[in-house]
Structure formats: C-alpha cells, structure tokens
N, C-alpha and C positions, 0 to 999 in steps of 0.2 A: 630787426630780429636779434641780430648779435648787441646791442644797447638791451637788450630784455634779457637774454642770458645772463649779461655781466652782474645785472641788478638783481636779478635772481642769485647768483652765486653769493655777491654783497650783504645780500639779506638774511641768506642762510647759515654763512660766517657767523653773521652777527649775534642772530637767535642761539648760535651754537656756544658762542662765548660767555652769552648772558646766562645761556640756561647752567653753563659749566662754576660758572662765578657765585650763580647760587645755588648748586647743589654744595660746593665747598664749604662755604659758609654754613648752610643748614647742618653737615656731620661736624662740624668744629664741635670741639667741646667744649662749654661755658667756662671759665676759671672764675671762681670767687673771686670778689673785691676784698681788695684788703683794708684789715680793718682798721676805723679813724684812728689816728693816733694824735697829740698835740704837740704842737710845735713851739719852741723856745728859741730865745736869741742870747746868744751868746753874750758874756757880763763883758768882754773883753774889744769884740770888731764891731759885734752887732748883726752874728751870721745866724739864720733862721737853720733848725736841724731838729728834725725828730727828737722827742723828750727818750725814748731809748737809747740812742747816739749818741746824748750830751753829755760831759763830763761833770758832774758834784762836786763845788767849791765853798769854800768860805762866804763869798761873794755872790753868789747867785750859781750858774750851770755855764761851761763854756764847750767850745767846741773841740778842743784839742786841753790835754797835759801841759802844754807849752802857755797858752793864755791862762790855763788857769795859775800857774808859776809867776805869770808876769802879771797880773791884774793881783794876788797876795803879795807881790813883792813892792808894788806902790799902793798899797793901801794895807800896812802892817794893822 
C-alpha cells in the first residue's frame, strides 16, 4: 500500500510540472526573428561580421578602424 502512495504522489508531481512547463510556454510572447542580414569578412583577418558592423575601406570592409589602417598602410 505505502509503494502505491509513493507512486501516486510521483505521478502527480510529475503531471504538475509538465502541465506547469506548458502553460509557461503557451503565455510566452513570440519575439520576431530578426531580420537576415549578410555577412562579410574582413579584408584584414578574415573575421565574418554583420555587413552593418563592418567598417568601409579602400580595400574591401574590415572589422575594426585598426585593420582597416593596417591593410591601407601595406597596400598604398
């Protein structure tokens, strides 16, 4: 009898967690995707970064002010 309790109490636990995990999920509110944007690599390392984040050079798009400096200053 007390092995039939325990399993009962175990089960009821359980149902309680599962039902609790998807009611949470169900009020979540959806966030939009953000949208595609294209990725470039750097003229300098070869670092992949959002074409909004890359810096405009001479020589292609780098990732920082610093390569673009050093990639125009060995290829005048």
């Amino acid at each position: 009898m007390k092995f039939v309790i325990v399993l009962v109490v175990i089960l009821v636990v359980l149902w309680l967690a599962r039902s609790g995990s998807r009611r949470v999920t169900r009020d979540r509110p959806k966030t939009p995707l953000a949208p595609h944007e294209d990725m470039v690599a750097c003229s300098q390392c070869g670092l992949h970064l959002p074409r909004s984040e890359a810096v405009p050079g001479r020589g292609g798009v780098f990732c920082s002010d610093a390569h673009r400096a050093e990639f125009e200053r060995a290829h005048p």
